[in-house]
N, C-alpha and C positions, 0 to 999 in steps of 0.2 A: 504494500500500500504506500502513495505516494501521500505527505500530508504537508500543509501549509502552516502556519501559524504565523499568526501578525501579534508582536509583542506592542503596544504603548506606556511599557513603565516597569521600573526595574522587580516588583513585584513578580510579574508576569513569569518571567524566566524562571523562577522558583517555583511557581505552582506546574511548568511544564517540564522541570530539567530532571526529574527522575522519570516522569512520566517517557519522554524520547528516547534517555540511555535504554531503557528496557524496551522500550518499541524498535529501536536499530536494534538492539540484541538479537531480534527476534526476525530480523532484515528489512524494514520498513526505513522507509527515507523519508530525512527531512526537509522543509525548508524556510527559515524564518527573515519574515519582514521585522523592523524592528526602529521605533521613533526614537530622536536624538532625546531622549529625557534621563535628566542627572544623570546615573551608574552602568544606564544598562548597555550601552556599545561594551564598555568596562568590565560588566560582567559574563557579558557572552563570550567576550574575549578570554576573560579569565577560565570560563567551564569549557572552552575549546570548541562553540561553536562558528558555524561561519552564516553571516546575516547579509541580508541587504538593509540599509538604513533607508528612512521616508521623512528625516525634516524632523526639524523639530517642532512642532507645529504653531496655533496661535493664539495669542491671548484673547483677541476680540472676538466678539460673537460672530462680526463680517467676516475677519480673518479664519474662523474656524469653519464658517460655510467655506470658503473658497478650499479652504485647505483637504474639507472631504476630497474636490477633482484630485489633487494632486497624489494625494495618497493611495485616492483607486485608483488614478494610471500608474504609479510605482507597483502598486500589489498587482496589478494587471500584468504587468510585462514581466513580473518574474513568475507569475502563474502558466503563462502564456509559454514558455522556454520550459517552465519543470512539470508542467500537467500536473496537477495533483488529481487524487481521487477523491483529498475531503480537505475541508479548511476548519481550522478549529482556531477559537480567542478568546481571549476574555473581551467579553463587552467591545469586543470591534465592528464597530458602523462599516469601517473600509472592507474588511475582509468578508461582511454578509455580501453588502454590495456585489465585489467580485465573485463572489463563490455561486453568485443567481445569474453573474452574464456569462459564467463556465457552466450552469447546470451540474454543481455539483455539491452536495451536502456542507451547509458548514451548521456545525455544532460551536456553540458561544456560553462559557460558564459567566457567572456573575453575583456577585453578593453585595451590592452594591445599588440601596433601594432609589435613594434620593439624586442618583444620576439620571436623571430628567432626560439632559439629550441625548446620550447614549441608549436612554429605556423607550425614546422616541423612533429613533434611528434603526437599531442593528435586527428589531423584531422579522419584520414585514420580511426581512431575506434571509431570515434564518430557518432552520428545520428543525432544532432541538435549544434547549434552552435550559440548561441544569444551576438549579439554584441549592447554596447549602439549605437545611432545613429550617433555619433559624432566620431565615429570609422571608419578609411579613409581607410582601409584596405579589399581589395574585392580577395578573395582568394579561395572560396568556394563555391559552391553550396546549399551546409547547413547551410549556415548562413541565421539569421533571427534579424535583427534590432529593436531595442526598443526605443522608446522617454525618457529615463533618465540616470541618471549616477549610478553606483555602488555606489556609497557613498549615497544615496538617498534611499538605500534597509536599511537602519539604522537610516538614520540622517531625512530623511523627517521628518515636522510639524508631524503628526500622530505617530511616534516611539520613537522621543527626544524631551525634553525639557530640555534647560539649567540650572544647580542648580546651585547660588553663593552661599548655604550653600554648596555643595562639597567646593572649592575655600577658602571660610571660613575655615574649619577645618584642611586645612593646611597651615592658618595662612597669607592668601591674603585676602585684605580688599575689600570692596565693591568698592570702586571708587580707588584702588590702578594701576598704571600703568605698566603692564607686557609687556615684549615679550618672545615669543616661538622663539628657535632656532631649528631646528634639522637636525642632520648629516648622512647619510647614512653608509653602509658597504660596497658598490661597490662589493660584493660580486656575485651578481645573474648572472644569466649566459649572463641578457641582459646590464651587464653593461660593459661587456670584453669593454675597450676602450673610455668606455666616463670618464665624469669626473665634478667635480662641485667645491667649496672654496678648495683653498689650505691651508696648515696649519697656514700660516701667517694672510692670510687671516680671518681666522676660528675666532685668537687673538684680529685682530684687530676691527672685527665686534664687537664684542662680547664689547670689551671694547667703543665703540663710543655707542652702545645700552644702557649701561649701567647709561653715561651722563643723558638718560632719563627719564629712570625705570630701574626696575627689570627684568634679564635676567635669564630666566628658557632651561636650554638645555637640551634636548630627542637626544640620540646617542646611534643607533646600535652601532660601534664600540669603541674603548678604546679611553676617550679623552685623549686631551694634557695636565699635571700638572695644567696648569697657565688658564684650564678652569673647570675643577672637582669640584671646589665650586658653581657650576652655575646648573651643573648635577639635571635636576627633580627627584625626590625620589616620585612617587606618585603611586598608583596603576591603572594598564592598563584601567582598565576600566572606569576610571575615564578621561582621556586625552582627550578626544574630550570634556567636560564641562570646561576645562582651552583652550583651541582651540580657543572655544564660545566666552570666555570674554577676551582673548586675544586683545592689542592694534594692534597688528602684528605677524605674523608671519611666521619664513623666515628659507627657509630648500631644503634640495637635492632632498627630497622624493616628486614625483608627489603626490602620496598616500594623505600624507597630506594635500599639498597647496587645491589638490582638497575636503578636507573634511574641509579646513577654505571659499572656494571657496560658497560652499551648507549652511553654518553655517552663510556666508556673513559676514565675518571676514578679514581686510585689509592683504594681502600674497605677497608674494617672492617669485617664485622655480626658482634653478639655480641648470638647469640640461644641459648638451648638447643633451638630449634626449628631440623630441619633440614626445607628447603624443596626442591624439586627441581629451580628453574630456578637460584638462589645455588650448589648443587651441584653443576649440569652449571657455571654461570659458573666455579668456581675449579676443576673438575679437568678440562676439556675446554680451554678458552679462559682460564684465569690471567687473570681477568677480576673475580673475587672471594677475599676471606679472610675467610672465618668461623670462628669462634672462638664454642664453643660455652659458653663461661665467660668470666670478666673477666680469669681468668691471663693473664699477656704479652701484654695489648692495649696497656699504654705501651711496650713493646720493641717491639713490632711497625711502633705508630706513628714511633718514631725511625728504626726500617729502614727504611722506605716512605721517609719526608721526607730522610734524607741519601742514597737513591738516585738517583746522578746522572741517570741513562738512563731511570729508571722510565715518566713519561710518552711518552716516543715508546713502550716496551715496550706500553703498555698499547693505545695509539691502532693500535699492529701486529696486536694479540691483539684489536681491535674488529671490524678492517677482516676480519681472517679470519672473525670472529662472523657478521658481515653478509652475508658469501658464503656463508655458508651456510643461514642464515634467510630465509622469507618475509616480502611485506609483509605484518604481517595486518589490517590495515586493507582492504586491494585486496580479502585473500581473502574476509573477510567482506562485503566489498557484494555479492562475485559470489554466497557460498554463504548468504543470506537473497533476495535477487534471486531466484532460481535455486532458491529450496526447496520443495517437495519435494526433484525432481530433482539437485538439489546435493549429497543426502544419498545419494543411489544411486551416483555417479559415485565419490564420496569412499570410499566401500565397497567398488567395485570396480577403482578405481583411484586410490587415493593422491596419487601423482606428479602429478599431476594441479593439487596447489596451487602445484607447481613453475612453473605459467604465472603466480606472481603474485610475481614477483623483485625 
């Protein structure tokens, strides 16, 4: 089988890079499109695949119409020279597009409710539509629910294991006490209007953190002077093992909180966006604290860090997580392997992804 995949964001590569090793395993080709955003040329490079790029795309809502042409003539021309048999993405408008003027399947996962133009866009030419379960969003007929989260297609027990030699060789000690800060870019199309830490805010976090340990901050955009010394210098692919042994970790980005969430890492998101797998994390599994405003994020942070027992709590509240989630990694080779007929089975019998533990 030949497959497509159009990445737009360093995420993406994660949720599909165990999924392709075992699909090439098994002889299947790949070939990925992939937009200029922050890490991910970076990180395809770093897991040794080989991409075509499509721009970095645009901030305005004009520039972002215009920008669809451009994207489906790049995915075009290299669909056009590799044939595929199926296109598969997260939440890509470009690669439905294409996949309906090649007549051929594309499957689109997504957990990502309040993306408006993406949930406008990528339906109408898609075929299948797999949402985690914790996804509140019922919009379709194509949609097909799965028992775990995106962040689980990577970080599940069977894909990661934490090294404190990474950690080590940049010069954090074994039992040294960090925190993770990290700031978004407000940039995406779903963020027109929300909002998270104000600049002051940003300051003074950073500096009450500090009282405790060492403060490491991950920022899309240009920080303030009076935080630049704090700035991570690490290699992308290495951030989810400083996640792992993180004391805390507290930031705008759902993305994260929910991969310190799986990791069962004490977290923070303060987003005014409420997301639906961060939602099930803190009221199913006390596995997240979202904070939909900057009010009581330094109380909160002081709660978490002088909690003696916190970490073993959190590592209790994972292990429950776990048993109860699929791989979906596993699930997805069997249900692109297996499709058509993948899509029947899941229709008529759910339980079904239960065979993928």
């Amino acid at each position: 089988m030949r497959i497509l995949i159009d990445l737009g964001h360093p995420a993406h590569i994660h949720y599909f890079r165990n999924f392709t090793q075992i699909m090439q395993a098994k002889g299947h080709e790949f070939a990925f499109i992939a937009r200029e955003k922050e890490v991910l040329h970076t990180l395809l490079s770093d897991y040794g695949f080989n991409y075509t790029g499509r721009g970095k795309g645009k901030k305005s809502l004009a520039g972002k119409l215009f920008y669809i042409f451009y994207a489906d003539f790049k995915i075009y021309r290299v669909a056009r020279s590799f044939k595929p048999d199926l296109f598969l993405s997260f939440s890509s408008t470009y690669a439905a597009h294409v996949s309906r003027l090649f007549g051929k399947p594309h499957i689109v996962l997504d957990d990502t409710e309040h993306a408006k133009f993406e949930l406008m866009m990528y339906p109408p030419f898609s075929d299948i539509i797999l949402n985690p379960s914790c996804f509140w969003k019922k919009f379709s007929s194509k949609q097909l629910f799965f028992e775990s989260y995106m962040e689980l297609f990577y970080l599940h027990p069977k894909y990661f294991t934490p090294d404190i030699s990474i950690l080590n060789s940049y010069g954090i000690k074994d039992d040294e006490k960090f925190f993770i800060v990290r700031f978004v870019s407000w940039n995406a199309s779903h963020d027109i209007g929300q909002k998270g830490l104000s600049f002051e805010s940003k300051i003074r976090l950073v500096q009450t953190l500090e009282k405790y340990g060492r403060v490491l901050i991950s920022s899309e955009g240009t920080l303030p002077d009076a935080l630049k010394s704090n700035q991570i210098k690490i290699k992308p692919a290495h951030l989810h093992h400083f996640l792992a042994f993180a004391n805390l970790y507290i930031g705008e980005g759902s993305t994260t909180a929910s991969v310190c969430a799986v990791l069962g890492t004490p977290n923070i998101y303060i987003n005014s966006l409420i997301v639906g797998y961060c939602k099930e994390q803190q009221e199913k599994y006390s596995l997240c604290n979202h904070l939909t405003n900057e009010n009581g994020v330094i109380d909160k942070a002081i709660e978490i860090i002088n909690s003696k027992n916190i970490h073993q709590e959190y590592q209790i509240n994972r292990q429950r997580m776990l048993n109860d989630k699929i791989d979906g990694t596993a699930f997805l080779v069997w249900f692109v392997e297996n499709y058509p007929q993948s899509e029947k089975i899941m229709r008529t019998d759910p339980s079904y992804q239960y065979n993928f533990k």
